[in-house]
PDB file with SEQRES, HELIX, SHEET and CRYST1 records, atoms N, CA, C and O in Angstrom:
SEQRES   1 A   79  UNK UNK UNK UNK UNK UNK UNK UNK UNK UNK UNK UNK UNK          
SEQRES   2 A   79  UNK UNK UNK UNK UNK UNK UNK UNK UNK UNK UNK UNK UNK          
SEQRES   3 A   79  UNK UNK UNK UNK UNK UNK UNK UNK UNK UNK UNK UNK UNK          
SEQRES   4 A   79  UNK UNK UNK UNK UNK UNK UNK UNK UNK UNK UNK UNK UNK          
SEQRES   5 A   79  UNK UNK UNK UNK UNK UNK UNK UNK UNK UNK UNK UNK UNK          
SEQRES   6 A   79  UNK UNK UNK UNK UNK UNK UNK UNK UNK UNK UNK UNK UNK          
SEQRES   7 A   79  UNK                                                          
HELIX    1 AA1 UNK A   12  UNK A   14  5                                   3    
HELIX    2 AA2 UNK A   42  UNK A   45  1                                   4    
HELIX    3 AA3 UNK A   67  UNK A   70  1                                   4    
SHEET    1 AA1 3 UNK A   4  UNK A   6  0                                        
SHEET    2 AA1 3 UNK A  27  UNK A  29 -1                                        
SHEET    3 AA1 3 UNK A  34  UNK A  35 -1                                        
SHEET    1 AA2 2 UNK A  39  UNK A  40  0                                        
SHEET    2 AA2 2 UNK A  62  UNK A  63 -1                                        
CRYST1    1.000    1.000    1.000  90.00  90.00  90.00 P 1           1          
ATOM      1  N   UNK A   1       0.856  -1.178   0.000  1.00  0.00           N  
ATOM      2  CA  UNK A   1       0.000   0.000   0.000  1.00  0.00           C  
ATOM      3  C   UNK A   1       0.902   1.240   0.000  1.00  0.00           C  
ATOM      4  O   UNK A   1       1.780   1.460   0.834  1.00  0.00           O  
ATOM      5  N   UNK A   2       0.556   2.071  -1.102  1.00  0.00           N  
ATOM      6  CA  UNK A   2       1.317   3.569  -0.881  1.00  0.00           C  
ATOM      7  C   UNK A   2       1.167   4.181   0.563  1.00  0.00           C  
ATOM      8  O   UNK A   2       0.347   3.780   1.389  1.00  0.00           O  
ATOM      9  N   UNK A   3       2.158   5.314   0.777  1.00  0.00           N  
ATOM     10  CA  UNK A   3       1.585   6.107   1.663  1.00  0.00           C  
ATOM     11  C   UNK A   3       2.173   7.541   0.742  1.00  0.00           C  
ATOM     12  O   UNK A   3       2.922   7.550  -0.235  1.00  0.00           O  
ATOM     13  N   UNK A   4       1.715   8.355   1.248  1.00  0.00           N  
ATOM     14  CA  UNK A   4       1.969   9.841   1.013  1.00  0.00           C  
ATOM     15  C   UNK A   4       3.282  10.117   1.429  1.00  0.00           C  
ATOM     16  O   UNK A   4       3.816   9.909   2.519  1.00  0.00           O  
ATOM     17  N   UNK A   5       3.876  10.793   0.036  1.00  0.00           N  
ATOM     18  CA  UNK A   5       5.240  11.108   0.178  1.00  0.00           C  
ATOM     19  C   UNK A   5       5.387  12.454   1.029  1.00  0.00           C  
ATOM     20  O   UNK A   5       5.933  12.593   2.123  1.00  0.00           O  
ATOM     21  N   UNK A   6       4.593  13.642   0.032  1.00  0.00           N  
ATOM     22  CA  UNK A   6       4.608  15.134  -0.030  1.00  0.00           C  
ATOM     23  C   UNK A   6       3.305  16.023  -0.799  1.00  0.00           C  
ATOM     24  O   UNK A   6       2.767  15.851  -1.893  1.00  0.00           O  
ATOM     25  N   UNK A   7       3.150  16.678  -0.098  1.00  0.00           N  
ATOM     26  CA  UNK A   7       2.309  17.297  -0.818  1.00  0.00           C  
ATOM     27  C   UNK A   7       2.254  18.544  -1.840  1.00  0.00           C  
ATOM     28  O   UNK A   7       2.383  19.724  -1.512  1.00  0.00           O  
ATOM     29  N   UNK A   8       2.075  18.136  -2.923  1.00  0.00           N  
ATOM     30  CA  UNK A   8       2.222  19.018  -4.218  1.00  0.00           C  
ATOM     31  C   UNK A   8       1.552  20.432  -3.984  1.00  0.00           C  
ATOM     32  O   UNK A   8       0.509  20.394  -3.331  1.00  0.00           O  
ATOM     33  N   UNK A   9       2.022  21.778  -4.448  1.00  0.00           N  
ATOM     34  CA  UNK A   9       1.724  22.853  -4.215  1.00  0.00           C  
ATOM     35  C   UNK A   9       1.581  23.277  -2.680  1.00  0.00           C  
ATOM     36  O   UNK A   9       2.157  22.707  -1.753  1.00  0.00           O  
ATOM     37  N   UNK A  10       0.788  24.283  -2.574  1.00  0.00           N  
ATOM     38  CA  UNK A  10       0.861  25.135  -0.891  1.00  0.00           C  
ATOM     39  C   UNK A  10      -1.085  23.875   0.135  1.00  0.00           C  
ATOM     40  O   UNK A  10      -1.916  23.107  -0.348  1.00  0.00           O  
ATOM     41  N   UNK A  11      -0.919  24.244   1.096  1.00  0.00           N  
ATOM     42  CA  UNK A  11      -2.012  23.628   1.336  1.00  0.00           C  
ATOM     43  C   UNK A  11      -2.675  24.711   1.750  1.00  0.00           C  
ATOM     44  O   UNK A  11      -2.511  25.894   2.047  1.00  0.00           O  
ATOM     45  N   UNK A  12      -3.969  23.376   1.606  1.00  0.00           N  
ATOM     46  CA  UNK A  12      -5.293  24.597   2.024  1.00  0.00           C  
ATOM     47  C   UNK A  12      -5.534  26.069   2.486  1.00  0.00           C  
ATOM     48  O   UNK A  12      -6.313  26.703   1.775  1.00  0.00           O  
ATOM     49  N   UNK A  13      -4.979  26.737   3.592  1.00  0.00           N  
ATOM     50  CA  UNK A  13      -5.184  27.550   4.319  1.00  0.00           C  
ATOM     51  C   UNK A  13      -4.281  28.453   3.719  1.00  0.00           C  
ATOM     52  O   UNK A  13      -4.376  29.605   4.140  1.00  0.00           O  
ATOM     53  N   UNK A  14      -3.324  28.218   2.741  1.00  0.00           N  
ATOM     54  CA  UNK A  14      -2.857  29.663   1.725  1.00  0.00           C  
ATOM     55  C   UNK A  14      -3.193  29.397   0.681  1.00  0.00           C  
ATOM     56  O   UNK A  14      -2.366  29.619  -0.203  1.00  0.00           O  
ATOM     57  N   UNK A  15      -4.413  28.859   0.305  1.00  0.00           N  
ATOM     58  CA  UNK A  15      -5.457  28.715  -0.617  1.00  0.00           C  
ATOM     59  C   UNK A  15      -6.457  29.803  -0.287  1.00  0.00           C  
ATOM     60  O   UNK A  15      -6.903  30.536  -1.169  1.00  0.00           O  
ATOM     61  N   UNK A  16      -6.736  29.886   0.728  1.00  0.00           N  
ATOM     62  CA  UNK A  16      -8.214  30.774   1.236  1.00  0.00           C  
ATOM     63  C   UNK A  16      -9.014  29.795   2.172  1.00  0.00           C  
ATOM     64  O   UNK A  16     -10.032  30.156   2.762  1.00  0.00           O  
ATOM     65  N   UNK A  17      -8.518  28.620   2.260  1.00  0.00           N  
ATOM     66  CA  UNK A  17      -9.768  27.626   3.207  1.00  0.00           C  
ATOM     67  C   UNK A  17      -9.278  27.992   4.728  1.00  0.00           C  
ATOM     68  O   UNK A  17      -8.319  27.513   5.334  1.00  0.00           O  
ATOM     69  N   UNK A  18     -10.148  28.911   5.135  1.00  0.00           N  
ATOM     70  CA  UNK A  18     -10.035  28.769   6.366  1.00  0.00           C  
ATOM     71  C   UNK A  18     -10.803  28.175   7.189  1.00  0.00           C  
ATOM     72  O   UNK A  18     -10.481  28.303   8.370  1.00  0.00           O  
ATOM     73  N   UNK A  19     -11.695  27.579   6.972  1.00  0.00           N  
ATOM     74  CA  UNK A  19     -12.415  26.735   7.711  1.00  0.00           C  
ATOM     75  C   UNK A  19     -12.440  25.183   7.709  1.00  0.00           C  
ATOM     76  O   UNK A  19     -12.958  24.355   8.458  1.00  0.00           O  
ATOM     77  N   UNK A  20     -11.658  25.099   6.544  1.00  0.00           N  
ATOM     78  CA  UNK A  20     -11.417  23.606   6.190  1.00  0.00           C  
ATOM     79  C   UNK A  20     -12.719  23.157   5.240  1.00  0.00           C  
ATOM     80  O   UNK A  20     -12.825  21.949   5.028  1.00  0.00           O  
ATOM     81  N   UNK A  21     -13.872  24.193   4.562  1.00  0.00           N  
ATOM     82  CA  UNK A  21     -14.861  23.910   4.080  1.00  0.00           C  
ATOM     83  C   UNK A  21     -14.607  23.518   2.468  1.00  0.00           C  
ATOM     84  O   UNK A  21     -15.524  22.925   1.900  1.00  0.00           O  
ATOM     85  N   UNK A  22     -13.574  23.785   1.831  1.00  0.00           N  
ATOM     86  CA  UNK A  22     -13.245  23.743   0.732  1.00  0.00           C  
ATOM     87  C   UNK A  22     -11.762  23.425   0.618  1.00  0.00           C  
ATOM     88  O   UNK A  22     -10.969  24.307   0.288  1.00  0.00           O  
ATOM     89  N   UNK A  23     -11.354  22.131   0.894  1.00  0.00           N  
ATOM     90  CA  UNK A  23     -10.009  21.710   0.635  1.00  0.00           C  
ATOM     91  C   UNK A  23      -9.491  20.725  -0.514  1.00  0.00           C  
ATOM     92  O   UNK A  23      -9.228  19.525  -0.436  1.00  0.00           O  
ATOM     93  N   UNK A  24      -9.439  21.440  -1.406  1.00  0.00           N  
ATOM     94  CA  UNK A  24      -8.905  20.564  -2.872  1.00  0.00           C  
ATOM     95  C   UNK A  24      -7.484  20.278  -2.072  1.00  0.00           C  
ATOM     96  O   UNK A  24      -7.111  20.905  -1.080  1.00  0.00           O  
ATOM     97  N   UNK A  25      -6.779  19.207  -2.709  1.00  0.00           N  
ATOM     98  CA  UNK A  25      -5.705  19.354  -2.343  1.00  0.00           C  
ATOM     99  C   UNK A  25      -4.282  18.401  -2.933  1.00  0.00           C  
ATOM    100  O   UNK A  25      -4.807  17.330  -2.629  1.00  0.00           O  
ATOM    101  N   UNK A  26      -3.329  18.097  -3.348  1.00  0.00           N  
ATOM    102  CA  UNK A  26      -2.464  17.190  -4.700  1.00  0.00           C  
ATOM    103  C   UNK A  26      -1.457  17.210  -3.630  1.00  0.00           C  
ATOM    104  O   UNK A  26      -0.933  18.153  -3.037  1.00  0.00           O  
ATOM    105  N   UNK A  27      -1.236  15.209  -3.474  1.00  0.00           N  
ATOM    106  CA  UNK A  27      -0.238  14.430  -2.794  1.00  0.00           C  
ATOM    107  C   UNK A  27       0.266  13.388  -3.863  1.00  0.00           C  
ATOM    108  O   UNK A  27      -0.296  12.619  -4.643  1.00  0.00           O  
ATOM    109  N   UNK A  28       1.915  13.781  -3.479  1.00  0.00           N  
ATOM    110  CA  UNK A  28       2.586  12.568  -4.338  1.00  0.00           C  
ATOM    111  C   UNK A  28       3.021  11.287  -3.241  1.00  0.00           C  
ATOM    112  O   UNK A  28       3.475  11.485  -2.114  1.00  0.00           O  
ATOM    113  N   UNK A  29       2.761   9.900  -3.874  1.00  0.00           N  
ATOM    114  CA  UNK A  29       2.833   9.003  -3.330  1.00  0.00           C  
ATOM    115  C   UNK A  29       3.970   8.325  -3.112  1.00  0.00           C  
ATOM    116  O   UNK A  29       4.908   8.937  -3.623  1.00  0.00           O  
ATOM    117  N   UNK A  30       4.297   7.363  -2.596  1.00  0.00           N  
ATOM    118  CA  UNK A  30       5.562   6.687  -2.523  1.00  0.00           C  
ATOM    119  C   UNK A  30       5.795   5.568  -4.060  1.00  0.00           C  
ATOM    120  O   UNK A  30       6.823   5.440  -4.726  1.00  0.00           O  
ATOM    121  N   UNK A  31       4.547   4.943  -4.243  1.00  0.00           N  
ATOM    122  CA  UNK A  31       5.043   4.941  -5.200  1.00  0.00           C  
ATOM    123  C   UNK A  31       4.811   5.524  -6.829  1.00  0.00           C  
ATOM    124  O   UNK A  31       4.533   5.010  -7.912  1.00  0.00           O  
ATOM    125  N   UNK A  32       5.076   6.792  -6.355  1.00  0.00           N  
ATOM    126  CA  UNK A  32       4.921   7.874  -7.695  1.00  0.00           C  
ATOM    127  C   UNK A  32       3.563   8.013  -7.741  1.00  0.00           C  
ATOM    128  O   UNK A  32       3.394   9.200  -8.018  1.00  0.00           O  
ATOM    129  N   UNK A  33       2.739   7.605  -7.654  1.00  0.00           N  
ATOM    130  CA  UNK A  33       1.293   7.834  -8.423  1.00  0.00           C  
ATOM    131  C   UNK A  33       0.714   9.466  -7.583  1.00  0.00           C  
ATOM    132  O   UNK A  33       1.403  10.142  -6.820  1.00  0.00           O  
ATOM    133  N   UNK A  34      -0.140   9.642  -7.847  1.00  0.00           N  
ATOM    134  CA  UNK A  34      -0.712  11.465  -7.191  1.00  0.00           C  
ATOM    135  C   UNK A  34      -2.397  10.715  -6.612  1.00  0.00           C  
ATOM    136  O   UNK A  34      -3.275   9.948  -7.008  1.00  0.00           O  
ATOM    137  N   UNK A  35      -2.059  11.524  -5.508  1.00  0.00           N  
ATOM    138  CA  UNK A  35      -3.578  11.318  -4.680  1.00  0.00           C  
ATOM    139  C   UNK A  35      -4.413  12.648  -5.088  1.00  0.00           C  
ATOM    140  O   UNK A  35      -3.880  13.757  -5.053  1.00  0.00           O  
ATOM    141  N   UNK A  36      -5.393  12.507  -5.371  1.00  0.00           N  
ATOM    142  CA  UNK A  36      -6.284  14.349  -5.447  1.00  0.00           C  
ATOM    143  C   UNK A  36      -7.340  13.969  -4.595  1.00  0.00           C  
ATOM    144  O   UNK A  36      -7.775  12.828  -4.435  1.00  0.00           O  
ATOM    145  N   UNK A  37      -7.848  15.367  -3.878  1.00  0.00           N  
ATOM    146  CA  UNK A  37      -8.833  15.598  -3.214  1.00  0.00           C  
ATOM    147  C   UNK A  37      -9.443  16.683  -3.974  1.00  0.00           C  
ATOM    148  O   UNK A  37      -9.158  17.845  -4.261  1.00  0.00           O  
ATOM    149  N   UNK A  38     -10.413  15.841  -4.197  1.00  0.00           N  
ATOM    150  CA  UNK A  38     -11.948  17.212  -4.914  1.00  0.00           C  
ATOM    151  C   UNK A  38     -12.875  16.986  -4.943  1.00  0.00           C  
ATOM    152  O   UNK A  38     -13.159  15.952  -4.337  1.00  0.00           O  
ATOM    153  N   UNK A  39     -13.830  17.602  -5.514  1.00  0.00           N  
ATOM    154  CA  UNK A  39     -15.103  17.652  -5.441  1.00  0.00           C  
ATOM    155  C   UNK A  39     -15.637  16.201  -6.386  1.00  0.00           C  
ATOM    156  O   UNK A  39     -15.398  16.293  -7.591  1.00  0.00           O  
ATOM    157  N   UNK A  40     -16.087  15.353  -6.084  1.00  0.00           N  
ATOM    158  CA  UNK A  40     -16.891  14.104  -6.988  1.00  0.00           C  
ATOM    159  C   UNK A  40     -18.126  14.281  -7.846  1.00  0.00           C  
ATOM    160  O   UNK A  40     -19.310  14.485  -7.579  1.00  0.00           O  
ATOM    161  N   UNK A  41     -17.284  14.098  -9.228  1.00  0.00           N  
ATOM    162  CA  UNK A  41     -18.432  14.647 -10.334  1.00  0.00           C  
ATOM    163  C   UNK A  41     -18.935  13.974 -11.545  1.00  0.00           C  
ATOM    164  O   UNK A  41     -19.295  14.232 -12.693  1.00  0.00           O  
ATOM    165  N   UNK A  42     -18.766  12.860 -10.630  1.00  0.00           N  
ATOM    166  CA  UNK A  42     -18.817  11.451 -11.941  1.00  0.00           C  
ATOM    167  C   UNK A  42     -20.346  12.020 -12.793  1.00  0.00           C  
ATOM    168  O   UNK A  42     -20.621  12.387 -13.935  1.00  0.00           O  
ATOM    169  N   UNK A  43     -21.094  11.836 -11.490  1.00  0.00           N  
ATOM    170  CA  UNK A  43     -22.684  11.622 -12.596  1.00  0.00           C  
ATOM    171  C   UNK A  43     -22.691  13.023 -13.111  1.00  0.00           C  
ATOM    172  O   UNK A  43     -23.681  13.089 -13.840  1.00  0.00           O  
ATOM    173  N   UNK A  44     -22.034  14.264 -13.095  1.00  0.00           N  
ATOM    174  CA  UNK A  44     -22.625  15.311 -13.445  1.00  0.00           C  
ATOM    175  C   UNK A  44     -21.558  15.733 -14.885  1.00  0.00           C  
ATOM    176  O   UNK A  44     -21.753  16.582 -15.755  1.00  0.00           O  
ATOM    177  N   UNK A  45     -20.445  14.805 -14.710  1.00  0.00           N  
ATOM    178  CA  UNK A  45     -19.586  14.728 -16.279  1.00  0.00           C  
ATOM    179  C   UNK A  45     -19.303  13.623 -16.620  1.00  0.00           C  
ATOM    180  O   UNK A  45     -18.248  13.861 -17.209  1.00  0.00           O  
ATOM    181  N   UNK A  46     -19.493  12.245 -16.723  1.00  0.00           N  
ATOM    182  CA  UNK A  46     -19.294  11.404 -17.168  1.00  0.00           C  
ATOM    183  C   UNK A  46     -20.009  11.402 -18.504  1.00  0.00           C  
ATOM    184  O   UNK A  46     -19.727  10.635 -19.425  1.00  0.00           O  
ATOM    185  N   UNK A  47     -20.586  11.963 -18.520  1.00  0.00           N  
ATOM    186  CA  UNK A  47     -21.643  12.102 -19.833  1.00  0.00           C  
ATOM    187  C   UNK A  47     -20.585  12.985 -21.047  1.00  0.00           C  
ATOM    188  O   UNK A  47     -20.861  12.968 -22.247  1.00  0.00           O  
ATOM    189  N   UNK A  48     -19.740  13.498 -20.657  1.00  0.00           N  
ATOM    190  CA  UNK A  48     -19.616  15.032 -21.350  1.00  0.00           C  
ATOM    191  C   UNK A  48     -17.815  14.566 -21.581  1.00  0.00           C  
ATOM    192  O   UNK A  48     -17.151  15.484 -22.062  1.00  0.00           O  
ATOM    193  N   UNK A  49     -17.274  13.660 -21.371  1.00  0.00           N  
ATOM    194  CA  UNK A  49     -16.037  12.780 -21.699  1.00  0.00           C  
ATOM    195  C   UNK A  49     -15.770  12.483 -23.234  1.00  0.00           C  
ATOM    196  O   UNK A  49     -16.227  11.487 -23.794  1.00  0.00           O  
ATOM    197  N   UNK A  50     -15.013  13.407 -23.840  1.00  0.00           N  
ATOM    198  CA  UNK A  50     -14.735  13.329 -25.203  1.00  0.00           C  
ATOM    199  C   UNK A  50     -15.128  11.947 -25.543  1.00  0.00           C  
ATOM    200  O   UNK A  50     -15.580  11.207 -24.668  1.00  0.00           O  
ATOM    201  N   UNK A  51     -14.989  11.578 -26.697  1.00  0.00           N  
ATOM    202  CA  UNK A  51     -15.162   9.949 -27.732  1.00  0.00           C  
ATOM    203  C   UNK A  51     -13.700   9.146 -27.337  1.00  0.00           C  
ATOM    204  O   UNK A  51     -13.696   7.952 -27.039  1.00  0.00           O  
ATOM    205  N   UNK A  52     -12.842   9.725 -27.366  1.00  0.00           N  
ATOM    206  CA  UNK A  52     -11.539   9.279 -26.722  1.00  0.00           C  
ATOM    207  C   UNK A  52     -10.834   8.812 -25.387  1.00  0.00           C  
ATOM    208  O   UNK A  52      -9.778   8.201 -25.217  1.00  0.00           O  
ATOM    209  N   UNK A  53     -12.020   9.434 -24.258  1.00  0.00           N  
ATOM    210  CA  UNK A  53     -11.546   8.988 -23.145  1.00  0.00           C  
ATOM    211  C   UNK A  53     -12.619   7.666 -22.348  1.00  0.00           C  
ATOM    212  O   UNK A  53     -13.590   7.247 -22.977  1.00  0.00           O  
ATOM    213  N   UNK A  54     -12.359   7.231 -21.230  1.00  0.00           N  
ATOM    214  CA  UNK A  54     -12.575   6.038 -21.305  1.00  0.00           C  
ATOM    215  C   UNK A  54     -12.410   6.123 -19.240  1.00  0.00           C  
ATOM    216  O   UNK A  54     -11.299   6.463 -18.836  1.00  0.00           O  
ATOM    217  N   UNK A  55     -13.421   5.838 -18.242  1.00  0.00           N  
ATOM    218  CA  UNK A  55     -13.743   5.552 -17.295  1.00  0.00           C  
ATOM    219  C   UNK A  55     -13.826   4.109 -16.522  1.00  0.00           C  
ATOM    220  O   UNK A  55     -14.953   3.684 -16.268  1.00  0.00           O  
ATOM    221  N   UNK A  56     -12.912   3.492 -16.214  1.00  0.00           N  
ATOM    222  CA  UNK A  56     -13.517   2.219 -15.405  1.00  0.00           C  
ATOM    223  C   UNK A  56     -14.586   2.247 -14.153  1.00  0.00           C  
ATOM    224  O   UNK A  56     -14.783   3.157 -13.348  1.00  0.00           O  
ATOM    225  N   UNK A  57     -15.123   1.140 -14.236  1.00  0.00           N  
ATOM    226  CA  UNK A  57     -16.186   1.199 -12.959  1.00  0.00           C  
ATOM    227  C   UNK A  57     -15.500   1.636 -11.712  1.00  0.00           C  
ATOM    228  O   UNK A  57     -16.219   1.953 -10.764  1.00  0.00           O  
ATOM    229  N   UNK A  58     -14.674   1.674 -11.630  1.00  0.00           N  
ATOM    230  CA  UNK A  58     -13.887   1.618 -10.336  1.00  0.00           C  
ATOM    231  C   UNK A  58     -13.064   3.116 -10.343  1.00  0.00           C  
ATOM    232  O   UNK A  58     -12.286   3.396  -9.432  1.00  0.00           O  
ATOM    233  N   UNK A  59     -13.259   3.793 -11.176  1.00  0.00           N  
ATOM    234  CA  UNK A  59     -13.040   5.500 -11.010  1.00  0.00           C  
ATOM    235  C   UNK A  59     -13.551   6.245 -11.311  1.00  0.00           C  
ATOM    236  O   UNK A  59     -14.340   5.993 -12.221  1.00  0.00           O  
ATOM    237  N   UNK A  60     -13.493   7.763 -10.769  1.00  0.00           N  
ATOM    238  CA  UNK A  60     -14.129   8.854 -10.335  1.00  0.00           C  
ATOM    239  C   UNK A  60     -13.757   9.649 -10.954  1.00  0.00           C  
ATOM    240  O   UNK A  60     -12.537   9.494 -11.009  1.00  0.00           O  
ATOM    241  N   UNK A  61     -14.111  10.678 -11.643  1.00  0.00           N  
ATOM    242  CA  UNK A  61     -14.360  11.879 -11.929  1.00  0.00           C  
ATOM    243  C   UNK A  61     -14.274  12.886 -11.013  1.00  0.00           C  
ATOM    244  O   UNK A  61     -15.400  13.146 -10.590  1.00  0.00           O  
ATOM    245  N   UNK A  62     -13.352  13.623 -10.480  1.00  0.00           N  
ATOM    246  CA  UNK A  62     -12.841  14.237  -9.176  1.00  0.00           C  
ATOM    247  C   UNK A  62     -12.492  15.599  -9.724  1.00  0.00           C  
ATOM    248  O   UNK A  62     -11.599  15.598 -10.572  1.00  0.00           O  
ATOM    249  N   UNK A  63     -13.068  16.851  -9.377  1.00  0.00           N  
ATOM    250  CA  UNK A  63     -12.661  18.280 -10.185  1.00  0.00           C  
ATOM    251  C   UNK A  63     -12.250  18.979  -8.871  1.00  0.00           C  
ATOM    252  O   UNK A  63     -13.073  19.290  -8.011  1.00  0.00           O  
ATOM    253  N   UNK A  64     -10.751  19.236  -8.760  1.00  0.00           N  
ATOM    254  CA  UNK A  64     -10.012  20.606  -8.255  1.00  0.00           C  
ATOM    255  C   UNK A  64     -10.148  21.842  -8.649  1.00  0.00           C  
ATOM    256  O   UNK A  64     -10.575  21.995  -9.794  1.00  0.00           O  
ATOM    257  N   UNK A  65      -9.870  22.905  -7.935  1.00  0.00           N  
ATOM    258  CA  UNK A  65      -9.876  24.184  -8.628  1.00  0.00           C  
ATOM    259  C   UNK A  65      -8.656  24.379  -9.597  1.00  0.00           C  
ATOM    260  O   UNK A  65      -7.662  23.653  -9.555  1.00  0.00           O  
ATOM    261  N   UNK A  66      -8.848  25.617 -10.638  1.00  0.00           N  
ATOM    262  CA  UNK A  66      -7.929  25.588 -11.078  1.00  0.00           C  
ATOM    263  C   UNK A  66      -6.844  26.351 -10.402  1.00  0.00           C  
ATOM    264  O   UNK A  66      -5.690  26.235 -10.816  1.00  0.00           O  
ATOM    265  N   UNK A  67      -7.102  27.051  -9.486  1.00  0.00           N  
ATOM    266  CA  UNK A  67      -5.854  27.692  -8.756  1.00  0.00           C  
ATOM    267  C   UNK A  67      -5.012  26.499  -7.451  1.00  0.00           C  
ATOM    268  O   UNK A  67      -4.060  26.746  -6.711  1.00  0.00           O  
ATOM    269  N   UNK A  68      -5.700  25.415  -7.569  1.00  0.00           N  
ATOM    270  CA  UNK A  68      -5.036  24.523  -6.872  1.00  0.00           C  
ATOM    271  C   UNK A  68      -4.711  23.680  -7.153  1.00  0.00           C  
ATOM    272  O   UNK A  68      -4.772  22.730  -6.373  1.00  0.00           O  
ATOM    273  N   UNK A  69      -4.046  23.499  -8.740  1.00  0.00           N  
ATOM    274  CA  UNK A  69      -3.564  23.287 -10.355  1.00  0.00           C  
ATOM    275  C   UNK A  69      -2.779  24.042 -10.167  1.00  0.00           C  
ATOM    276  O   UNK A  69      -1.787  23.657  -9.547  1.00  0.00           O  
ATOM    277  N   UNK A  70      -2.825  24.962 -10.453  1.00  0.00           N  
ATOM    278  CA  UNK A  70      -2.043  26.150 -11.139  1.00  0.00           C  
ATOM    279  C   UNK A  70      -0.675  26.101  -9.946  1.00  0.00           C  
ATOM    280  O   UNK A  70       0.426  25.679 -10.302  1.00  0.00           O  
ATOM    281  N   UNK A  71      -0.875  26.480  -8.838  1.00  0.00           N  
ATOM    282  CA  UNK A  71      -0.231  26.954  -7.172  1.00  0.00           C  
ATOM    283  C   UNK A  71       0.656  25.469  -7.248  1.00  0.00           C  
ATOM    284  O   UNK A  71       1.669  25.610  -6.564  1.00  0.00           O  
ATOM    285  N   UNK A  72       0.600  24.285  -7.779  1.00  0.00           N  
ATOM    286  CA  UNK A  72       1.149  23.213  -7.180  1.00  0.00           C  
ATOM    287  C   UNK A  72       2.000  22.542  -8.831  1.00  0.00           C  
ATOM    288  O   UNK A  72       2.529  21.435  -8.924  1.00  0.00           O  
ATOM    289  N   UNK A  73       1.936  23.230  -9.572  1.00  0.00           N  
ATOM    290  CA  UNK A  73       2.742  23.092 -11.198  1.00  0.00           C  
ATOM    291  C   UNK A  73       4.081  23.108 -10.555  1.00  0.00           C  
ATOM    292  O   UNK A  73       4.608  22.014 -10.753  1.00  0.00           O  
ATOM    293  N   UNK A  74       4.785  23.833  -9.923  1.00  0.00           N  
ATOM    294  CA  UNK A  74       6.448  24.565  -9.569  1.00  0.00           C  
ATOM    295  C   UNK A  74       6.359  23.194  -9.028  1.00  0.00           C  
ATOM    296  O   UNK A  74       7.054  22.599  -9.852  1.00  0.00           O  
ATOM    297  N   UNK A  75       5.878  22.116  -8.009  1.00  0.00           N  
ATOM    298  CA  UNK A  75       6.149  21.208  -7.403  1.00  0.00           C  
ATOM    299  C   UNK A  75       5.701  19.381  -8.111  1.00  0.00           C  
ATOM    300  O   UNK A  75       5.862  18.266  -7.614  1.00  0.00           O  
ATOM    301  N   UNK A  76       5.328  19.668  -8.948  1.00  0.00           N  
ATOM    302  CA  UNK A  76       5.457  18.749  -9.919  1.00  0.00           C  
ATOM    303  C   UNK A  76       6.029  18.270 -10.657  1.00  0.00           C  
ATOM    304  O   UNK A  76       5.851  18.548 -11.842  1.00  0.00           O  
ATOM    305  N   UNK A  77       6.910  17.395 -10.278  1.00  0.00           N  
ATOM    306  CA  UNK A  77       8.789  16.768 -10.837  1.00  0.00           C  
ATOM    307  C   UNK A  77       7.946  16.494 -12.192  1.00  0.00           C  
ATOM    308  O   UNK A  77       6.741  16.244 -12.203  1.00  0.00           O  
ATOM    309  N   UNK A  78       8.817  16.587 -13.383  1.00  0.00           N  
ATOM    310  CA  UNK A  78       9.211  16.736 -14.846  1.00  0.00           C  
ATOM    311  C   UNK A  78       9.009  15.255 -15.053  1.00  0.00           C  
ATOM    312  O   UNK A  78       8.061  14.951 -15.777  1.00  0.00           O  
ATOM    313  N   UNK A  79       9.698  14.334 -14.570  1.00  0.00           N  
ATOM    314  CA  UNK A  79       9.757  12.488 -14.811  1.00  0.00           C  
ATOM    315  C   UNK A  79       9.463  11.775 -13.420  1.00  0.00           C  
ATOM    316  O   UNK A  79       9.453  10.547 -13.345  1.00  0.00           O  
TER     317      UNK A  79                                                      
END                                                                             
């Protein structure tokens, strides 16, 4: 089982969450893969998934902000 290496970009609370009500948030794992925390939006875009992309039963459709994208790019190793 992975565990969490580090967490990609700034966290929550120099985001604007001060209450903890809105915490998107991008962790790199031990072994390489990225954890995201967001909002779950399977049934409300699974529909709307170009002809090209492709969903297993077993994953989610998960939307971050884009400034908590954007804030965590500088910390996203290249390879």
């Amino acid at each position: 089982m992975p565990e969490i290496l580090r967490r990609i970009g700034p966290p929550p609370r120099e985001r604007g969450s001060l209450a903890g009500a809105n915490c998107p948030d991008i962790f790199e794992l031990t072994d390489g893969n990225f954890l995201v925390i967001g909002t779950e939006m399977t049934a409300d875009l699974d529909g709307e998934l170009p002809a090209d992309a492709a969903r297993a039963d077993y994953e989610r459709i998960v939307v971050i902000s884009r400034e908590t994208l954007i804030r965590a790019k500088a910390d996203i190793p290249d390879a």
